[in-house]
BAZABA-420106 format. One record per residue (C-alpha): residue number from 1; residue in three letters; x negated, y, z. Coordinates in steps of 0.5 Angstrom, whole numbers. Layout:
BEGIN
SEVO seq type    xx    yy    zz
SEVO NUM  ALA     X     Y     Z
...
# end
This chain:
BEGIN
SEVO seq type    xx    yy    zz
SEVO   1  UNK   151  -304  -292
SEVO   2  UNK   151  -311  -296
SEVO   3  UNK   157  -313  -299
SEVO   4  UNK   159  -320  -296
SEVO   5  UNK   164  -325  -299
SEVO   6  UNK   171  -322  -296
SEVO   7  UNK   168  -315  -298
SEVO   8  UNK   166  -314  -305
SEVO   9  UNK   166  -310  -311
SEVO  10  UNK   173  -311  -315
SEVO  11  UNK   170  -312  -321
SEVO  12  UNK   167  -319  -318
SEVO  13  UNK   175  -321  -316
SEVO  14  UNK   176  -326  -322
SEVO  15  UNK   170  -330  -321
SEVO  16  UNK   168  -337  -319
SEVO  17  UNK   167  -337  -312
SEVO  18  UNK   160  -340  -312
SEVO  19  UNK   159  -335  -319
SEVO  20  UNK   162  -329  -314
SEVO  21  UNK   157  -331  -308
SEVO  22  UNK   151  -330  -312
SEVO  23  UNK   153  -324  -315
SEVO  24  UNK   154  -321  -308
SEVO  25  UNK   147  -323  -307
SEVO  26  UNK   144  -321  -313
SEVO  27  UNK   147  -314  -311
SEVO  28  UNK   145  -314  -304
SEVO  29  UNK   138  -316  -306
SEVO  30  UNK   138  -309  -311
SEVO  31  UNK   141  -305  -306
SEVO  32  UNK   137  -306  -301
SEVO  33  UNK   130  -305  -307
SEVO  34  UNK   134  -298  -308
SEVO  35  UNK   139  -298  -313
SEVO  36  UNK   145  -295  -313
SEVO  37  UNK   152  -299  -313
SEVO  38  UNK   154  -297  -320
SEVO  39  UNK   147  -300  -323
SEVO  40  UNK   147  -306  -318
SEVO  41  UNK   153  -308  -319
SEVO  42  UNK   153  -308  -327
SEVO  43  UNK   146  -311  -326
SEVO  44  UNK   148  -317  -321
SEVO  45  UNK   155  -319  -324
SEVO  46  UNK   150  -320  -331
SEVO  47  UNK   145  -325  -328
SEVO  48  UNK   149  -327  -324
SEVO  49  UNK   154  -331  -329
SEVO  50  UNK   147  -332  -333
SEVO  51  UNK   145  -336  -327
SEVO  52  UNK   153  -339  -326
SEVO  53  UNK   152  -342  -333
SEVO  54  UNK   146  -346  -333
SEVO  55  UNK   146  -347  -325
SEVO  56  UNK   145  -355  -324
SEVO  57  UNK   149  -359  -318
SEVO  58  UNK   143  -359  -314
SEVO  59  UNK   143  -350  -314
SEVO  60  UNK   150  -350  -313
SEVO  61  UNK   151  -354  -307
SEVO  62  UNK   144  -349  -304
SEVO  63  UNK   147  -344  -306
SEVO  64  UNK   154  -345  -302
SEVO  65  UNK   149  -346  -296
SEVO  66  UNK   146  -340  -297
SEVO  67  UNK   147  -334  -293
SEVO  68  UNK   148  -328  -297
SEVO  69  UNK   146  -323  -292
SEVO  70  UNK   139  -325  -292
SEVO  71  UNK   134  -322  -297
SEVO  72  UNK   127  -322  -295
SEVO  73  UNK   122  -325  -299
SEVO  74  UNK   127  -329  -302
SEVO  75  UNK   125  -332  -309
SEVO  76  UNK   131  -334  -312
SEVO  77  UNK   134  -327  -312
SEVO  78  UNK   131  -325  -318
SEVO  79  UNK   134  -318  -317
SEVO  80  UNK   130  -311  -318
SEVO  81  UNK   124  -316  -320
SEVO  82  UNK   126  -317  -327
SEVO  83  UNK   132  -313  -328
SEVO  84  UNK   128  -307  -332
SEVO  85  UNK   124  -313  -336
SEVO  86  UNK   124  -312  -343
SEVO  87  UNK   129  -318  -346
SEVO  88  UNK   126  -323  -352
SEVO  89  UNK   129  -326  -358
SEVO  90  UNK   125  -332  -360
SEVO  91  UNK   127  -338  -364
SEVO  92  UNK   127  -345  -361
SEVO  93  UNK   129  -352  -361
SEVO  94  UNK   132  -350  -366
SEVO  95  UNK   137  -344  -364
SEVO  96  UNK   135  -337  -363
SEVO  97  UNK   136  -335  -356
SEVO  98  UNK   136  -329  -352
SEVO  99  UNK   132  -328  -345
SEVO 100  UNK   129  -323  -341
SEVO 101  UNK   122  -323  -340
SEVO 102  UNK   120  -327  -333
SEVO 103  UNK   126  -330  -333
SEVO 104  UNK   126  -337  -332
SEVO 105  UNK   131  -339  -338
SEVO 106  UNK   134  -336  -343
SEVO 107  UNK   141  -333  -342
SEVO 108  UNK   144  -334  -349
SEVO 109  UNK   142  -338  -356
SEVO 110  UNK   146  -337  -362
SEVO 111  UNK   146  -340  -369
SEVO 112  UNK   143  -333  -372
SEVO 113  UNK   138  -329  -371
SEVO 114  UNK   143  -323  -372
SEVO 115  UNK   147  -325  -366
SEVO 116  UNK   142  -326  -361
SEVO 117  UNK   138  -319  -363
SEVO 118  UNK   146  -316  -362
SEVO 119  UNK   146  -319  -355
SEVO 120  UNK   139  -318  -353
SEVO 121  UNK   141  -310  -355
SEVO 122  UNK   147  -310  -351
SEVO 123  UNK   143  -313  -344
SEVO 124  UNK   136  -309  -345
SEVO 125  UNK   142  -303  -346
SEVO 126  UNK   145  -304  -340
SEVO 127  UNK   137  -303  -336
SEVO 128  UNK   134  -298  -340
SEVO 129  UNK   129  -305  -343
SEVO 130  UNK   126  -305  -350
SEVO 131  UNK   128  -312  -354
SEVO 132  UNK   122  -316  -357
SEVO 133  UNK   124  -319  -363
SEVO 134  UNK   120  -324  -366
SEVO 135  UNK   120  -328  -372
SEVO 136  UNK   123  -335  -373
SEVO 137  UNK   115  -339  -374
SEVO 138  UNK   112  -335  -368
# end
């Protein structure tokens, strides 16, 4: 059974509205792909504040239409797709940044190579990915 907005996982409760509504899609979209809840929630609650974070007015207010419930060959549900991609460090426009390939953006950026591969650990932890470093002039 899909979660919806009025019946979601606890750990969801703090989250912005929109933030939330994605998450549940993203879980929804898991679940049905065949995960279980206690990996699909991890999995949709990362991606879905990755997504929150760098959502433009436009993807917001498309997303405040959207009925969660639907998953069927929906390309903007990333869900089982690229949750068990290995995750990047590369630098770029002058900063490092962490993103799991296939991803369209990346998920973090940092000063330091250091704090990227240590957040790039922690999510390819949380999958079961590899974490590919690359040097800063590749």
């Amino acid at each position: 059974m899909p979660y919806t907005t009025n019946d979601y996982p606890d750990s969801l409760k703090n989250m912005e509205k929109l933030e939330r509504k994605k998450a549940i899609d993203i879980i929804n979209a898991l679940l049905e792909e065949g995960y279980e809840d206690n990996r699909a929630i991890p999995i949709g609650t990362e991606q879905a504040q990755e997504w929150y974070s760098d959502a433009s007015d436009d993807e917001l207010k498309e997303l405040e239409n959207k009925d969660i419930t639907q998953h069927e060959d929906d390309p903007d549900v990333q869900g089982g797709k690229i949750a068990d991609n290995d995750v990047e460090v590369f630098y770029e426009d002058d900063e490092w940044k962490v993103q799991t390939k296939g991803a369209k953006r990346p998920s973090n950026t940092y000063d330091t190579k250091d704090e990227a591969v240590k957040r790039a650990k922690e999510i390819a932890g949380n999958r079961d990915a590899e974490v590919i470093t690359h040097k800063k002039n590749e």
